[in-house]
KEVEX-588756 format. One record per residue: x, y, z of N, C-alpha, C in turn. Coordinates in steps of 0.1 Angstrom, whole numbers, plus 5000, padded with zeros to 4 digits. Each point is the difference from the previous one (the first is absolute). Example, Ala and Ser with C-alpha at 12.3 -4.5 7.8 and 13.67 -1.06 7.14 Angstrom:
% residues 2
513249435078499150125000500950125000499650114993500950115000499250115008
***
This chain:
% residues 195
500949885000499150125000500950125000500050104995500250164995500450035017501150045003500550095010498750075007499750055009499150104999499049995005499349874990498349994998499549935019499050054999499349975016499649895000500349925012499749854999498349984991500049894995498549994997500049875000498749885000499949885001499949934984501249914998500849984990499449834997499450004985499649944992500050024985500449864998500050014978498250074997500650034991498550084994499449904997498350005000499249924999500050004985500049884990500250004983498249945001499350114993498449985000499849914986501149964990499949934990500249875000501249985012499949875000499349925012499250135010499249955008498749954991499650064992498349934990501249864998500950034993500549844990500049905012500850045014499849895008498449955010499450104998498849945002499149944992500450014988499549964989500049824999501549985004500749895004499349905010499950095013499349925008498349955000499650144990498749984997499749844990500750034992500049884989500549855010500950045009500049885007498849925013498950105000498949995007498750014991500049964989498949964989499950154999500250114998499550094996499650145009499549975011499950045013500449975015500150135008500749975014499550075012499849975009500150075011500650135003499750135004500750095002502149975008498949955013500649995007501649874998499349914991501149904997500850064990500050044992500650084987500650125010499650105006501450095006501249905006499249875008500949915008501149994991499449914989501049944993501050104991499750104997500950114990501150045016499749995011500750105009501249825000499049925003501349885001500550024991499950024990501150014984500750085005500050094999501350125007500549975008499749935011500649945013500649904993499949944994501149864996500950084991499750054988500650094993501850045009499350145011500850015006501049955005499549865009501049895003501149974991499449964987500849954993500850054987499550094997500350134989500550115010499850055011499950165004499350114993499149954993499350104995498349995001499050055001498949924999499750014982498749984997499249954988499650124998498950045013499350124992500250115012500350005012500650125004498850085008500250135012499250055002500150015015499350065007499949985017499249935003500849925005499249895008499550085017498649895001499250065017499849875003500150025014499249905012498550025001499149964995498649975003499749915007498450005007499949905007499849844995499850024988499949834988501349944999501050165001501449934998501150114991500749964997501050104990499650014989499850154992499650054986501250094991499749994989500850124994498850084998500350175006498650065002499550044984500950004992499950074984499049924996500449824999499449894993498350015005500250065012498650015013499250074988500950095003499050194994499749924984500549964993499749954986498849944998500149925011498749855001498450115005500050085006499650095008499550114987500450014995499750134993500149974982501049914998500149994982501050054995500950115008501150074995501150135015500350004994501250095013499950164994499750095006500650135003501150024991499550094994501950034990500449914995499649894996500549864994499750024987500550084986499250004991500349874987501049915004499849894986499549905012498849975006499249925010499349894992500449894994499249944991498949905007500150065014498849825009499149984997499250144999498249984992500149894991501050014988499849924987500049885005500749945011499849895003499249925011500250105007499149905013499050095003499149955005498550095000500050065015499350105005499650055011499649905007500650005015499749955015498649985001499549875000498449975003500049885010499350045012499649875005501149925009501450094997501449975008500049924991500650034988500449924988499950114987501649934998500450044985499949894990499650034984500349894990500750094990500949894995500750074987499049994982500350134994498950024989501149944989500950045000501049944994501249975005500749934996501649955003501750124996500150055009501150134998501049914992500649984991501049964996501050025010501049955004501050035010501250034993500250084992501250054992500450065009500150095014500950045010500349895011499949885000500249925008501249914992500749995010501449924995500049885004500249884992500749835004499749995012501050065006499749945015498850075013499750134997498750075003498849884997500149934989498749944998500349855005501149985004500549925008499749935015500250165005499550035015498350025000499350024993498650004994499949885004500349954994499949785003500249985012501050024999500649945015498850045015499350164999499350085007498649925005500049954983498649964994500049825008500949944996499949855008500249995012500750085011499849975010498650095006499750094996498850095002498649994998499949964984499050014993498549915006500149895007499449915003499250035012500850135009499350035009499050144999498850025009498850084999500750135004499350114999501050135008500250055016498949865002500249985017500849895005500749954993501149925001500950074993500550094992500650044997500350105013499450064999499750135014501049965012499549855003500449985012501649935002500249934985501650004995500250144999500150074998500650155000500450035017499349995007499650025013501049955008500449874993500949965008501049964995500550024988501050004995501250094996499050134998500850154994500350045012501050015008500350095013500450155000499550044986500150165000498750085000498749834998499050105002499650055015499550115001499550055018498349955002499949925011498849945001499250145007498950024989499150185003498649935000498950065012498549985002499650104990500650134996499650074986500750104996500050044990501050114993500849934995501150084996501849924993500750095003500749935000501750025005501149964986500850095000501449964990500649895002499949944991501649905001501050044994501050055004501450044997500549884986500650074989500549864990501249955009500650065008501249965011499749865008498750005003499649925011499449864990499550034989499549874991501449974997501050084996501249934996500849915012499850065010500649875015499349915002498650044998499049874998500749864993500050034991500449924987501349985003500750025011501649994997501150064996499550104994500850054998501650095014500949984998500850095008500450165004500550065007500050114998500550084990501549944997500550094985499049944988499349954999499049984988499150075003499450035012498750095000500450125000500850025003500850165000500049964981500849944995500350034982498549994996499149915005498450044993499250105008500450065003499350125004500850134999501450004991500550114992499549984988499749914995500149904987498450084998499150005008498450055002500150144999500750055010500050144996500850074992501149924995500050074986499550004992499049884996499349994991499150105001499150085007498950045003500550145000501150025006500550144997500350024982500249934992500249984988499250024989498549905004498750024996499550125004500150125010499050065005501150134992501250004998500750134990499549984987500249834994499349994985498950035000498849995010498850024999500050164999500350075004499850175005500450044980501349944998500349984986500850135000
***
């Protein structure tokens, strides 16, 4: 991070393009439709394994402690609304329809041209140990498995990308390099963005 700049809470920017493709993924892996609540599960485990094993996540973003369990709040606000604030190449509409009933279905299949070999890799991998269970089994694997989520009666709470990265194992000189690694990136995107 730039000399100077005032602490802030340090995360890869959320990529809204290949969050549709990877839910697109999981959708197609659930006949077509999903649970709200199982589909944030499963896209946040993607990043969480990701992380472990890459240092990087898939699709990025701040993660929160809810009381269901750990979210990326972006993927939240997406499922929630159809699109993000300032987000202007947002392609989710075209694919997945608005939140009904606590369920999403996919209208069509996002091609995954931003998803790499092993990105759709960890998809699988997410999807077989995961896929089988309901979002209240899922919920409750989260619950007791992710030690970075904070168990909350309501509201949310941050999860630091610091604290999912010791989750996962990672060490300290590695969470220190992925969390320069984060905020340079982010400092980088937000100068290109200004343009």
């Amino acid at each position: 991070m730039p000399k100077g700049c005032p602490f802030i809470a340090v995360n890869f920017r959320f990529d809204v393009t290949k969050a549709t493709e990877v839910a697109c993924q999981f959708l197609k892996r659930e006949g077509g439709s999903a649970n709200v609540m199982k589909l944030v599960k499963l896209v946040y485990l993607l990043d969480r394994l990701s992380l472990a094993r890459r240092g990087i996540p898939v699709v990025g973003g701040a993660y929160f402690s809810l009381p269901n369990g750990p979210v990326t709040s972006e993927l939240l606000d997406l499922i929630n609304s159809g699109r993000l604030w300032g987000v202007a190449d947002c392609r989710w509409e075209e694919f997945i329809t608005d939140r009904l009933n606590h369920e999403v279905a996919m209208t069509k299949e996002a091609p995954p041209d931003h998803l790499s070999e092993s990105e759709m890799d960890l998809i699988d991998e997410v999807y077989r140990e995961h896929g089988a269970k309901d979002q209240w089994q899922l919920r409750g694997w989260c619950h007791e498995h992710c030690e970075e989520w904070t168990p909350l009666e309501e509201g949310r709470e941050r999860i630091p990308l610091e604290r999912v990265a010791r989750a996962v194992g990672k060490t300290d000189e590695q969470v220190a390099r992925l969390t320069e690694e984060a905020a340079e990136l982010s400092f980088l995107s937000a100068a290109l963005s200004r343009g």
